[in-house]
C-alpha positions as CSV (number, residue, x, y, z in Angstrom):
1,X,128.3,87.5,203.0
2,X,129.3,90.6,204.1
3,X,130.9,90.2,207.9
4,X,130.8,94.0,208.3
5,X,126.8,94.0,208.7
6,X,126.2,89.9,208.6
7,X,126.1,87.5,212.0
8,X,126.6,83.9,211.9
9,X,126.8,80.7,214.4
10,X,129.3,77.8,213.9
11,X,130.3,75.0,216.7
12,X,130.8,71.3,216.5
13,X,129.4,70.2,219.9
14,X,130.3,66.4,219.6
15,X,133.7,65.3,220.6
16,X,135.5,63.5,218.0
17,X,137.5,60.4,218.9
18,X,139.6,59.7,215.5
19,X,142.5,56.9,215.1
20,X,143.2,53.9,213.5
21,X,141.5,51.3,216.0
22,X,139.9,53.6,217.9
23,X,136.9,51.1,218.2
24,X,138.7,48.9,220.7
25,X,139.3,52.1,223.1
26,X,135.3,52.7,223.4
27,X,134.6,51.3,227.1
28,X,137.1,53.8,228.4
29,X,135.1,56.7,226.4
30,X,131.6,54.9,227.8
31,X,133.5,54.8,231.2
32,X,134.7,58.5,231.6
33,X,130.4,59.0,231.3
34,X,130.1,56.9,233.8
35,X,127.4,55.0,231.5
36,X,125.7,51.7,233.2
37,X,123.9,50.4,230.2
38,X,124.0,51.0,226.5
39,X,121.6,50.5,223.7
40,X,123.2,49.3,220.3
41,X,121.4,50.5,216.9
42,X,122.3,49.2,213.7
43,X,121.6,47.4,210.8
44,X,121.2,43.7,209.6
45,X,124.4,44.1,206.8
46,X,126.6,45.2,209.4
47,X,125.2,42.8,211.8
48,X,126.4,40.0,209.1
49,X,129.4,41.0,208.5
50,X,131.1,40.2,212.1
51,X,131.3,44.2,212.8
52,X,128.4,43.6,215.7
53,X,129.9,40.5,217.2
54,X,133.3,42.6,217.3
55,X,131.5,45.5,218.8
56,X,130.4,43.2,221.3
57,X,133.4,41.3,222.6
58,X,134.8,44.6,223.2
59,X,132.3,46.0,224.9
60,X,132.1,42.6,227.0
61,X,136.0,42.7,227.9
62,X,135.4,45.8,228.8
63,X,132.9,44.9,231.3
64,X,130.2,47.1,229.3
65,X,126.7,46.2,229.4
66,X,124.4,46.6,226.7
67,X,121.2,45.6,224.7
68,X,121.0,45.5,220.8
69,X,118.6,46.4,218.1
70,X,120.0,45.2,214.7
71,X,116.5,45.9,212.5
72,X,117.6,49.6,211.2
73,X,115.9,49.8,207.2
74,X,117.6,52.4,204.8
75,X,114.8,55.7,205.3
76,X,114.6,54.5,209.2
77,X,110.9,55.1,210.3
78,X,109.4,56.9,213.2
79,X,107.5,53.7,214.1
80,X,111.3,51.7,214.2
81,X,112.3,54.7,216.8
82,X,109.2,54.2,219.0
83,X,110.4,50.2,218.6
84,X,113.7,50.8,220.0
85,X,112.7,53.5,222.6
86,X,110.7,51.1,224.4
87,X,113.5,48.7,224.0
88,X,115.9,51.2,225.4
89,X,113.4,51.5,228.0
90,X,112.8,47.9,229.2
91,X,116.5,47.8,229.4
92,X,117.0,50.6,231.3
93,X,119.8,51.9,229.0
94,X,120.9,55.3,229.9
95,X,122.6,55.7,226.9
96,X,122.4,54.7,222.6
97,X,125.1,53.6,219.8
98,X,124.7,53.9,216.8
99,X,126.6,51.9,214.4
100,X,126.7,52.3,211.1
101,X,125.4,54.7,207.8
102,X,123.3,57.6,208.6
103,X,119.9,55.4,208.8
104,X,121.5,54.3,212.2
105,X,122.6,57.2,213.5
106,X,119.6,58.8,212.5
107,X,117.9,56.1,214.2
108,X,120.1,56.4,217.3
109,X,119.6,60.2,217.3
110,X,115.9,59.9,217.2
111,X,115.2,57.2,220.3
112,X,117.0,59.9,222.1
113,X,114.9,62.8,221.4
114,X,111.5,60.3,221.8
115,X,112.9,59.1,225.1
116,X,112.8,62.7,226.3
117,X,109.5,64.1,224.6
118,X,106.5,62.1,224.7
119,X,104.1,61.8,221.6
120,X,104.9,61.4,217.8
121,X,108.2,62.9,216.5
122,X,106.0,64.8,213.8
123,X,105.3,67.6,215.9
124,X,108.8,68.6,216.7
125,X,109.8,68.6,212.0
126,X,111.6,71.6,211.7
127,X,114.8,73.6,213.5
128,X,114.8,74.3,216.7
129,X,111.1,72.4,218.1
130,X,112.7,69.7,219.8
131,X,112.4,70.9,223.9
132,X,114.5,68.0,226.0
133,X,117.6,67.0,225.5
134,X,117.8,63.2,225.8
135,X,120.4,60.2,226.6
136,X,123.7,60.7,225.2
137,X,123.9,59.7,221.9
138,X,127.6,57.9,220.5
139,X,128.0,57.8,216.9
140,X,130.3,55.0,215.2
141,X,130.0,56.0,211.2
142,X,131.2,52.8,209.2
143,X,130.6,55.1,205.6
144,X,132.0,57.7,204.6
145,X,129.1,60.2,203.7
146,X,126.2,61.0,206.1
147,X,128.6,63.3,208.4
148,X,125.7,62.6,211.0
149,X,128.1,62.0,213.6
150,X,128.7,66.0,214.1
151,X,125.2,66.9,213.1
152,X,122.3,68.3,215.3
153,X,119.8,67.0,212.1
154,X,118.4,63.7,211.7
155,X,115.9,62.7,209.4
156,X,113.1,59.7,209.7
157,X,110.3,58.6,207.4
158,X,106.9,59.0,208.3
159,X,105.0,56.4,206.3
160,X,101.7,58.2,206.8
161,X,102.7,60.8,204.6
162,X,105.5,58.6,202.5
163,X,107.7,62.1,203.7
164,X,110.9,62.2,204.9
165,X,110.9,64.4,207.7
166,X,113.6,66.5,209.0
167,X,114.4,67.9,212.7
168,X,117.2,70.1,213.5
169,X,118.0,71.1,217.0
170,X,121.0,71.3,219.6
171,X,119.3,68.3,221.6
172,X,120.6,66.4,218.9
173,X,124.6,66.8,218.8
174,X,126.0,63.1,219.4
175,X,127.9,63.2,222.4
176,X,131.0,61.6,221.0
177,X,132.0,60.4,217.4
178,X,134.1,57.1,216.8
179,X,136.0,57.6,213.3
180,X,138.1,54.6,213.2
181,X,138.9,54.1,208.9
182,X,139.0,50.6,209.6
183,X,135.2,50.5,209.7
184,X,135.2,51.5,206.2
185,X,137.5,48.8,204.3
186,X,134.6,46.2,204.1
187,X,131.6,48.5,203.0
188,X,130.5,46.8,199.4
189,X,131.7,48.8,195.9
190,X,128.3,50.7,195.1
191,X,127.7,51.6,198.8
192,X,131.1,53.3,199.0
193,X,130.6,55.0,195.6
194,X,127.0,56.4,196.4
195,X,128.4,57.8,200.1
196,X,131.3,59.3,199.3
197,X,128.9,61.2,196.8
198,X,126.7,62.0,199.2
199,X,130.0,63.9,201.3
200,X,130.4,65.6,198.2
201,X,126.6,67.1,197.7
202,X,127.3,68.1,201.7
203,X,130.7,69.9,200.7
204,X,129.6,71.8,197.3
205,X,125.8,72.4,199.0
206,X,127.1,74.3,201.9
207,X,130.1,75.8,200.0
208,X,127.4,77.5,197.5
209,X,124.8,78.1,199.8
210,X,123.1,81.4,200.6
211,X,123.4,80.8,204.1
212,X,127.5,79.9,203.6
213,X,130.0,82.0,206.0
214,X,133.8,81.9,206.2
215,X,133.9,78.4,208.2
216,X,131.5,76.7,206.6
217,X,133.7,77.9,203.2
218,X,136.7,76.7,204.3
219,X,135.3,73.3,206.1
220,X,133.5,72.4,202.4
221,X,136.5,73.9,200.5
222,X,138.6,71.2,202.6
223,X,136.5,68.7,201.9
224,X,136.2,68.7,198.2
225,X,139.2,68.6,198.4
226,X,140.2,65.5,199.9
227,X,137.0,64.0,198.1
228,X,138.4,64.7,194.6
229,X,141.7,63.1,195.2
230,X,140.4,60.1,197.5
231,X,137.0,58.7,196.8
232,X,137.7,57.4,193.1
233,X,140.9,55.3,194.8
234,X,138.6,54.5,198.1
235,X,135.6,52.7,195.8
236,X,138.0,51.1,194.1
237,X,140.1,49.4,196.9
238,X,138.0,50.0,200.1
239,X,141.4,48.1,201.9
240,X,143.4,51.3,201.0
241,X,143.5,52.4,204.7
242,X,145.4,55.9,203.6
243,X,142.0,56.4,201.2
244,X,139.6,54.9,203.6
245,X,140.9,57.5,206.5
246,X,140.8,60.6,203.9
247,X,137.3,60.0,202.8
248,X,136.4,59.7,207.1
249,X,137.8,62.7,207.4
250,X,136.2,64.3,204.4
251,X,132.6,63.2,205.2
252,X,132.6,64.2,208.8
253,X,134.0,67.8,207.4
254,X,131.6,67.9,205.5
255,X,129.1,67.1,208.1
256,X,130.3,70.3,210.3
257,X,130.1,72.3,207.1
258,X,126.3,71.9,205.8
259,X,125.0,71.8,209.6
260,X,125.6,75.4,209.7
261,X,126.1,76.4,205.9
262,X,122.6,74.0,204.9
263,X,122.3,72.1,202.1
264,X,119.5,72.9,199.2
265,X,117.6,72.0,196.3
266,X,119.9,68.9,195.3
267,X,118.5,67.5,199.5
268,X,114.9,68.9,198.9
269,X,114.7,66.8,196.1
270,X,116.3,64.0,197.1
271,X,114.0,63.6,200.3
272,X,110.6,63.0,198.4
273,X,112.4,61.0,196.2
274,X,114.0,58.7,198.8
275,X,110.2,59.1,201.0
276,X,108.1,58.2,198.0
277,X,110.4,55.8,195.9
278,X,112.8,54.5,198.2
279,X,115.6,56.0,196.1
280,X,118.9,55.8,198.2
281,X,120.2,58.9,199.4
282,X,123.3,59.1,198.6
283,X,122.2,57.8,194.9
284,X,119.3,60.8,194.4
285,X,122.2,63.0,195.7
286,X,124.9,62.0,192.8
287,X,121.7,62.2,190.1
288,X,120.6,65.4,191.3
289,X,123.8,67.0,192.0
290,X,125.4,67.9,188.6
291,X,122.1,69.0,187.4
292,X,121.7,71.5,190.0
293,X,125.1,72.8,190.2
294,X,124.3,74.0,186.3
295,X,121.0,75.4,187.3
296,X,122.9,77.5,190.3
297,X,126.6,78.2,188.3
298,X,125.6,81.9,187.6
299,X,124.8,82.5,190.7
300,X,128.7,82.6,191.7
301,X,130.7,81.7,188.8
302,X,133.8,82.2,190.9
303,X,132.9,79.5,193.5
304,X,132.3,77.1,190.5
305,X,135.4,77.8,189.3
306,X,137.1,77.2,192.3
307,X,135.0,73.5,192.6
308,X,136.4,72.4,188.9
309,X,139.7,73.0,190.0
310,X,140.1,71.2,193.4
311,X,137.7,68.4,191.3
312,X,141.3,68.0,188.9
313,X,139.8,70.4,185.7
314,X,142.1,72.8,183.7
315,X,140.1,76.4,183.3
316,X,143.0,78.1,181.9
317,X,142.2,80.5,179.4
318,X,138.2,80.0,179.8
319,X,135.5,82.5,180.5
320,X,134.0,82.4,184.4
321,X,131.1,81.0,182.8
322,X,132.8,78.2,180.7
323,X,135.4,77.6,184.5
324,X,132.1,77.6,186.4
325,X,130.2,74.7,183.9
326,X,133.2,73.1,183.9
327,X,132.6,72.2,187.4
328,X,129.6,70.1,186.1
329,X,131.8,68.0,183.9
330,X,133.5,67.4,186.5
331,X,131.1,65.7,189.0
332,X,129.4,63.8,185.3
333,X,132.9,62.5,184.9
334,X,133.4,61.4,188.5
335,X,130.2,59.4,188.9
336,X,130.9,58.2,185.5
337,X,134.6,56.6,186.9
338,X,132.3,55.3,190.0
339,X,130.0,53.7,187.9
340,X,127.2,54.9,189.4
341,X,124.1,55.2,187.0
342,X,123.6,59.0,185.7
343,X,119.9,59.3,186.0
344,X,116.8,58.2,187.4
345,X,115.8,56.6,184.6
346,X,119.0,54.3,184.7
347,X,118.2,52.9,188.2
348,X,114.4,52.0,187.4
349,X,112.7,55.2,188.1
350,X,110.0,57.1,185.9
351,X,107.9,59.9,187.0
352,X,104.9,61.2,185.7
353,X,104.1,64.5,185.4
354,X,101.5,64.6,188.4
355,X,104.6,62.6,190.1
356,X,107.1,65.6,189.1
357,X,104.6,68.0,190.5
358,X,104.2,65.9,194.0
359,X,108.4,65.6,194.6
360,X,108.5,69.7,193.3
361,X,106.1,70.8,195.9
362,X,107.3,68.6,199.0
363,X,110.8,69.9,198.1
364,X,109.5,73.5,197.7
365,X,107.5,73.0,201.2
366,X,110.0,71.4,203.5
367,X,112.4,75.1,203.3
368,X,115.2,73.0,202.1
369,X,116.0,74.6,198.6
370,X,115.4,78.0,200.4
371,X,119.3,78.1,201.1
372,X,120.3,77.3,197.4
373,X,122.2,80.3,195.8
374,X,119.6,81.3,193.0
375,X,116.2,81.5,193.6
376,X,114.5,78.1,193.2
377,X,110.6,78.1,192.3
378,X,108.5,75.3,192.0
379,X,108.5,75.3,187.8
380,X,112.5,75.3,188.5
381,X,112.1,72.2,190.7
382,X,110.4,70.1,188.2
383,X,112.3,71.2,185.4
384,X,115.4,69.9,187.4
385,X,113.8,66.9,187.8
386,X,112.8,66.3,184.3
387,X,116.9,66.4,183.9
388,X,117.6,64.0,186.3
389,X,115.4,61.2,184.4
């Protein structure tokens, strides 16, 4: 970027609430919007695990009211969001939770937008369509990799199609963000592993991007960072409180940072695949990533370079070329030491040719991989997913 001649936007319109135990100070933050009734969105896991009935005693000593939809499926559908809306409605909420991974916040995010504009959420897909801003959204992350909490995207399934479909606009900024690390110490091994890699496509993405400025740099930089020293000791003891805060932190950076710096080809991919094959994001993410950070490495070996050493590797004496690959290596070994299967293959999936062609062109037609560094055509798509298998 050259800032002599270049413009750029950055803001992070949700206010963040961060602390250890912050959860139990939420009626005073629903208070101070003088809220009267609040619609809960989450998920049957989290419902199981005691984290809604907690949610709900504090809410009720608070002297909160609220109704609850616990349904929320990983790839949350547009049909689940006109489900809730009329929920919200009958309730006569007048404002939504959501609690949990990025499926409920996305879900949260969209009863919003449908609450305010009428029809199907199809015709508002893409940046900036979305006319009326709707109830205030609160978002209550309890992983550590979406960063949807300080996002104005969210992204639903349209089962029509069997797409995943994307809308970006202001009217979607949660109004406030709950990041209390004690949500995080009793999400399972292989969910914590898969998320925190999912923070990590968001950080290197938007660190890399074409559409990166100095912010967005420094915000993914940051979060690398803290990603490379904390996730490995976070999946492995989810009760390490010091790890379980670092890798909050880390994913809502990383959040802030790909809003505004995009991500690209290793989320264009990864959305067909999750919309046709109901692979997790945050698992399509951590196959595609390495794969396409040594498809873009020449695009700006000295970014690479800078990636393998926050992510621990030793380029001393190497070539920018051999510094930038070994950025690659890097990522291999750390999903390796997660134990997170390497390709699709691994985790059950096989695509045919015609199948490879279908994922290419929805990732090539949803903009996506337009921000990636190096010029990405359609034969480049497929060839980076016949790596990935």
């Amino acid at each position: 970027m050259n800032l002599l001649i270049d413009s750029f936007e950055f803001g992070v319109l949700t206010q963040i609430h961060y602390g250890v135990g912050k959860l139990n100070e939420l009626p005073d933050i629903l208070k101070a919007e003088n809220y009267q009734k609040v619609m809960i969105v989450t998920d049957p896991g989290l419902a199981n695990s005691g984290l809604l009935e907690r949610l709900e005693k504090i809410l009720t000593s608070g002297e909160i009211q609220y109704a609850v939809f616990k349904e929320v499926q990983p790839d949350p559908t547009i049909e689940v969001v006109d489900t809730v809306r009329q929920l919200f409605l009958d309730n006569q909420c007048d404002a939504v939770i959501g609690i949990g991974g990025g499926s409920s916040i996305d879900t949260a995010k969209g009863v919003s937008a449908a609450v305010a504009n009428p029809g199907d959420l199809g015709q508002f897909e893409g940046k900036n369509k979305l006319p009326n801003r709707g109830p205030d959204i609160i978002a209550i992350p309890t992983t550590a990799g979406t960063g949807s909490e300080v996002t104005h995207a969210m992204v639903l399934k349209d089962t029509k199609r069997k797409y995943k479909m994307g809308i970006l606009s202001q009217n979607l900024h949660p109004k406030a963000a709950i990041l209390d690390p004690q949500l995080l110490t009793t999400l399972p091994r292989g969910l914590a592993a898969i998320t925190g890699m999912d923070a990590l496509s968001h950080a290197i993405e938007s660190y890399t991007s074409n559409q990166a400025q100095p912010i967005t740099e420094a915000l993914g930089l940051h979060a690398i960072r803290l990603i490379a020293k904390y996730l490995r000791p976070f999946v492995a003891q989810r009760t390490n409180l010091e790890a379980a805060t670092q890798m909050m932190l880390a994913s809502t950076i990383a959040g802030a940072a790909f809003i505004w710096g995009r991500v690209a080809a290793v989320h264009a991919l990864s959305h067909p695949l999750g919309g046709r094959y109901k692979v997790p994001h945050g698992l399509a993410n951590s196959i595609l990533l390495p794969v396409v950070m040594e498809f873009n490495a020449s695009s700006n070996q000295e970014k690479f370079k800078e990636i393998a050493i926050l992510l621990g590797e030793n380029v001393e004496g190497l070539s920018s070329r051999e510094a930038a690959l070994r950025s690659v290596d890097a990522v291999k070994g750390l999903i390796a030491d997660l134990d997170i299967p390497p390709t699709l293959g691994a985790n059950n999936v096989s695509l045919s040719e015609e199948e490879i062609h279908i994922v290419a062109q929805e990732a090539l037609d949803s903009g996506v991989a337009a921000a990636n560094p190096k010029v990405t055509t359609l034969e480049d798509l497929k060839n980076i997913l016949r790596k990935a298998l």
